[in-house]
N, C-alpha and C positions, 0 to 999 in steps of 0.2 A: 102196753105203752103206745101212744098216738106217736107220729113222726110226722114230719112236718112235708105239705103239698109240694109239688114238682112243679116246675114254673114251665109254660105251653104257649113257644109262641109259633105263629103263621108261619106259611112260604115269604111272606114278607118283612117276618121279623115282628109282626105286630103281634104283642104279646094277648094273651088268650088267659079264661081260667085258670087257673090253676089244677091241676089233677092231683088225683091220691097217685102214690110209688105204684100201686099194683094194675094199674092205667098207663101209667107210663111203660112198665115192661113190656105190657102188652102190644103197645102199640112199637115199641121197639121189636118185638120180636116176629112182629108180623111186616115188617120192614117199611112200617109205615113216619117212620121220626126216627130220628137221628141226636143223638148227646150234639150239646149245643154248650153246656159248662157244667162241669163236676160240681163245683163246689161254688154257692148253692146248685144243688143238681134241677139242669134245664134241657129241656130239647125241644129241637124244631123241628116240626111236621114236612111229612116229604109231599104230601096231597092235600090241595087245598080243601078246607069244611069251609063253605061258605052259610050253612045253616047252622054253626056253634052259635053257643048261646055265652055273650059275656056278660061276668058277673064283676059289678066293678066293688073296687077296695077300695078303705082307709087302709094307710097306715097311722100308728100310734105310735106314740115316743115317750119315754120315758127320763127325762137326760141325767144324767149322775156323775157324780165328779169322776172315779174309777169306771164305771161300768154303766153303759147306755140299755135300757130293755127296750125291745121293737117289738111290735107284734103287728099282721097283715090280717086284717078283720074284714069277711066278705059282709054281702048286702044282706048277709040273714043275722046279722052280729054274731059270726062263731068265726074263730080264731085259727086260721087255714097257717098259716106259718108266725113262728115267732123265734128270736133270733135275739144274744145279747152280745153288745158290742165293749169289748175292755180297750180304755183308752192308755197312752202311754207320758201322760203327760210329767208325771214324776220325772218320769226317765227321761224328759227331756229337758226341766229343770235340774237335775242331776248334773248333765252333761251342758249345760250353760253354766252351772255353778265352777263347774271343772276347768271347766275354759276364763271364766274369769279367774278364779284361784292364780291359773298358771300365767296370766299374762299381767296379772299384777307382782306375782315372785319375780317374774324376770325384768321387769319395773325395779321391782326394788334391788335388784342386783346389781343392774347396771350390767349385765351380762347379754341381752337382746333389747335394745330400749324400745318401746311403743309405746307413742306418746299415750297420756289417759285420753279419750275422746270421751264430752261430755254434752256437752251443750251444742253441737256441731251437726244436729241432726233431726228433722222434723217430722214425729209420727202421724201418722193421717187419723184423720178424726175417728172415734169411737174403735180405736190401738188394741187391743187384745196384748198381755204378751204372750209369749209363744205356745207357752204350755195348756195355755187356757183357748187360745184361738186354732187349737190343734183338737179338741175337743168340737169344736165349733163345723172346721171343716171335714172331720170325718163322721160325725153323724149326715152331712150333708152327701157325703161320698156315698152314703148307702139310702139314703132317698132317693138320691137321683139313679144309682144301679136301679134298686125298685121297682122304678118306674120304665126302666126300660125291660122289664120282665114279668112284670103286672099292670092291669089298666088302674092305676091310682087316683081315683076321685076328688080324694080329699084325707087331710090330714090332720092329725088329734095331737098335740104336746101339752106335758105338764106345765102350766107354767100360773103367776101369780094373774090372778080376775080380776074382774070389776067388783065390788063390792053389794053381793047379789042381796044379801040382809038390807042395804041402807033401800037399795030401789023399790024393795018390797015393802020397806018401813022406810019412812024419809024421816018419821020421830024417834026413830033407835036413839040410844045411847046408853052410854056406861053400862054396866054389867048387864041389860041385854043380850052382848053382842056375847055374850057366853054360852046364851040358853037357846039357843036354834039348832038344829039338826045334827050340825058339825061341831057339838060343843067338845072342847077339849082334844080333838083328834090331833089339832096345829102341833100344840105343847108336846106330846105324848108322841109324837111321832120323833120331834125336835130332842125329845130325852131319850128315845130308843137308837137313834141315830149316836148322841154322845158317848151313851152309856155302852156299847155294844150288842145292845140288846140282851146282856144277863145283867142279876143280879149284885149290883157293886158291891157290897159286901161278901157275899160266898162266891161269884161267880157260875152260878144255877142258870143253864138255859134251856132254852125250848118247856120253859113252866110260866103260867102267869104271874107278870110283875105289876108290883102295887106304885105310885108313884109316893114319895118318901121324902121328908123334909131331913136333911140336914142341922141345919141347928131347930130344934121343937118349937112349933109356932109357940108352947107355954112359957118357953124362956124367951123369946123378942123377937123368933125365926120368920121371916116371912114368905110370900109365898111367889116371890120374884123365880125368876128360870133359875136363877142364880144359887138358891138354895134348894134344889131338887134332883133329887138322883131316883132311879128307880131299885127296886128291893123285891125278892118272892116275898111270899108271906108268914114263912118261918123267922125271917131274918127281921121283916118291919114289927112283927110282935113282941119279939126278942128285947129292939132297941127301944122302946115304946117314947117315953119323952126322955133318955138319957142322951146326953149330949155326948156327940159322933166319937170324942180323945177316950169320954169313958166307956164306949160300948166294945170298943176297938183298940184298948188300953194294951192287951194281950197280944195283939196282931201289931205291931207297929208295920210292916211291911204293907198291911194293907192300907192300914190308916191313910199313910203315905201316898201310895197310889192316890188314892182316892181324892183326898186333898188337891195333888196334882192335877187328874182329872177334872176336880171341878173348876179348874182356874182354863184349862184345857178349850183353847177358840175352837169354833167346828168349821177347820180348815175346808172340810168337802163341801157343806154349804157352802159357804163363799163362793168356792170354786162356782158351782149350781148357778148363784145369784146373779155373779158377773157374766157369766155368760147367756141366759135364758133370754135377755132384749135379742144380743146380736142373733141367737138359733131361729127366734124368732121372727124377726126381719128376713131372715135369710129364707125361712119358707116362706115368706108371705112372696117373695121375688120369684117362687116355683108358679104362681101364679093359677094355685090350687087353693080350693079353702080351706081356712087353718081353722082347724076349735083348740080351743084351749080349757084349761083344766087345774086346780092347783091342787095338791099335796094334800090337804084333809082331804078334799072328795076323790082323791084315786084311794086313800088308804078307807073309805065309808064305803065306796063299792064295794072292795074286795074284801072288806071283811063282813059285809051284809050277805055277799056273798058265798061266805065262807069259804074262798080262796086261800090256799096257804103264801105265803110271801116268795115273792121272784121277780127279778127285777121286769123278765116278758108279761109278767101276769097283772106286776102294775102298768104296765103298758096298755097291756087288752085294758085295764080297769082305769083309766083316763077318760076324764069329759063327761057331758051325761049319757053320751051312748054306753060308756061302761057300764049303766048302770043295771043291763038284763045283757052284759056279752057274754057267751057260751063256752066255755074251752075246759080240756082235761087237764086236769093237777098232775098228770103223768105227762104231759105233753115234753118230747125232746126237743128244746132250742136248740139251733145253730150258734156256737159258742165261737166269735169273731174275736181276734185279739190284733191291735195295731201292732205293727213291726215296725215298720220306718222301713225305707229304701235307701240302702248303701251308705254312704257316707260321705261327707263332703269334706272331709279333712282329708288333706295333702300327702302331711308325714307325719307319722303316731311318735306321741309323746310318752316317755316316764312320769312317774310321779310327782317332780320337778318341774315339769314344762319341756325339759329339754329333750328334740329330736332323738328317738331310739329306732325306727324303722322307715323306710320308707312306702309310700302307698303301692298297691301293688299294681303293676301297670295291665293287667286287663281282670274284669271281673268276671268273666264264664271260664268254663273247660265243658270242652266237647258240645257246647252251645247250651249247656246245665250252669244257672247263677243261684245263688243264695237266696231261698225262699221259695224256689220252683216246687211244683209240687210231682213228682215219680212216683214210677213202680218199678223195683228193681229184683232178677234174679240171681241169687249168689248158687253158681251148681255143686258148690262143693266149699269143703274146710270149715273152719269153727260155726262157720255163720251162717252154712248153707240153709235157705228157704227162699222165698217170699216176702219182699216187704215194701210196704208202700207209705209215703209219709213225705217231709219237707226237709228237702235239703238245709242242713244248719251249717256247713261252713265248705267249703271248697280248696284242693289242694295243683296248682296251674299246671308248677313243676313236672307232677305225677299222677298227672288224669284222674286224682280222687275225689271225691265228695264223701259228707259224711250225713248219717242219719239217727235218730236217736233210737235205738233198741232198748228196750228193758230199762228206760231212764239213765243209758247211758252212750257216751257219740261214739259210734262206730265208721269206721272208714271203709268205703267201695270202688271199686272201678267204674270209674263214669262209663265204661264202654257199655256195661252191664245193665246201666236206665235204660229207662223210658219215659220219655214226657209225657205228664195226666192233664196239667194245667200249670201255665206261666205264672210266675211270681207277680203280686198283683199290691205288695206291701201288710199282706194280714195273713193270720194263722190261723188254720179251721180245728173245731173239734169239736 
């Protein structure tokens, strides 16, 4: 299994190649660099190399409504780190829904009144809301780290092109625009996305799917997105031209899904669609140059490629430089998840709306907050070892923190850490 390059910067901070793990030991052990951040792991050189040789990177992007792929591709197109970013934007829609809920009940109660504010307030041009411009800026949060840890040249995102068929033909049209290189990849990525990628009728995955008309073009069906689901090829032989109520006569459970399903908007595009202008503006402001790339040609690389699917791997496989990058299918991402930092509510509410507690008036013990990252030794009792990991909740009263063991939260003596690295708003793994 490949592991991802050690980020190598100067006496000056100025960051340098990248090295393999077993370069960097070396050069720790020989007292020559010093741990500079854990996670991702970086260190600074204690003696200047003025004859290093830098090799500069892209980074690539891959953006996705849940989960961002990145990958840091050097000058020989091979794939030195690559890293996937889970955004938390649900959770943040979640907890706006929440807050609206409770402040419209106590609205209707007449119990806390606040007025509705509606019209009283002017968003600035091209407004994100929250969920989706939280997407936005923390892909940016890790371009710009990036860059302060590799020499980044230049930058690759998915994102929708100019329409490279017409320039090459300016007489295209009508079903042309099907029979070029990319034919079919848009659609068929658009249904593997909907569909979950198995089979809607069994549920069969990791086997090749056929793509599969719903009502039989022989009886009126045609061939809009709208009537297309994907299918293995036990199940599209099965139903050959019987209409979906009789094939699935026996299953009403499935039938049902699936119907549902096919009415079913592809909330995560959207997501994708609305934001891709703003991602995109927002690097072009890094004032690096940006390529771009869209969605058939990362999913034509990687599979000309024969890459298996990952979100870092459509990343490496973005733009036309993906189209000869290097990198191993075994290769270990750095698995990034947003947290969010603290909380700005006051005093926690019930399910009601109405005050149940109030905020707790300081957030650390023993100079340990929520999200920190320790190593801690327990010398004794049920728990005694070794453990290192992210503080998940904190106790002021009783100098505890607690950590998760075995998928479950256990509580510690803060005297007993040690700081690895400060809470920074993300969760590695």
């Amino acid at each position: 299994m490949t592991t991802n390059s050690v980020f190598v910067l100067d006496t000056t901070k100025k960051p340098l190649t990248p090295c393999s793990p077993a370069r960097a030991r070396a050069l720790l052990r020989d007292g020559k660099a010093a741990v500079w951040r854990t996670v991702p792991f970086t260190i600074i050189l204690k003696v200047a190399m003025p004859d290093a040789v830098v090799k500069l990177i892209t980074i690539k992007i891959d953006p996705g409504s849940q989960t961002t792929g990145i990958a840091l591709v050097d000058s020989d197109n091979r794939v030195v780190f690559a890293a996937e970013l889970t955004h938390r934007g649900k959770a943040i829609k979640a907890a706006l829904d929440s807050r609206r809920s409770s402040r419209k009940g106590r609205r209707g109660r007449k119990t806390r009144y606040r007025a509705a504010r509606f019209n009283n307030r002017v968003r600035a041009e091209n407004w994100l809301p929250p969920s989706l411009q939280h997407r936005v800026e923390t892909t940016m949060t890790w371009v710009n780290r990036f860059r302060r840890w590799a020499d980044i040249a230049e930058i690759a995102v998915e994102r929708v092109k100019f329409d490279m068929q017409q320039m090459n033909n300016p007489d295209i049209a009508g079903v042309e625009y099907q029979q070029g290189t990319l034919a079919g990849y848009s659609a068929r990525e658009y249904l593997l996305e909907k569909w979950g990628r198995k089979c809607a009728y069994c549920g069969a995955e990791h086997v090749p799917l056929q793509i599969e008309h719903i009502k039989p073009r022989t009886k009126g069906g045609t061939n809009n997105i709208s009537n297309l689901t994907l299918a293995c090829e036990p199940c599209n032989t099965r139903k050959g031209t019987k209409d979906i109520t009789v094939f699935l006569k026996n299953k009403p459970d499935v039938l049902k899904r699936v119907l549902a399903q096919l009415k079913k908007p592809l909330t995560d595009a959207a997501a994708v669609n609305a934001t891709r202008n703003k991602l995109f503006v927002s690097l072009l402001e890094t004032g690096l140059p940006v390529e771009t790339g869209t969605g058939a040609q990362t999913k034509f690389n990687r599979t000309r490629l024969d890459y298996p699917k990952a979100h870092w791997i459509d990343a490496a496989c973005v733009g036309s430089s993906g189209e000869t990058v290097t990198l191993n299918p075994d290769h270990k991402p750095l698995l990034i998840k947003a947290m969010g930092q603290s909380n700005r509510q006051t005093v926690r509410t019930d399910k009601y709306g109405f005050p149940c507690a109030k905020a707790k008036s300081t957030k650390a013990v023993l100079g340990f907050k929520t999200g920190d990252l320790i190593s801690l030794i327990q010398p004794k009792g049920k728990y005694a070892g070794t453990y290192k990991g992210r503080v998940t909740a904190i106790k002021t009263a009783s100098n505890f923190l607690s950590l998760t063991v075995n998928k479950k939260q256990t509580w510690f003596s803060a005297k007993l850490a040690t700081l690895i690295q400060p809470s920074d708003g993300y969760c590695y793994g």
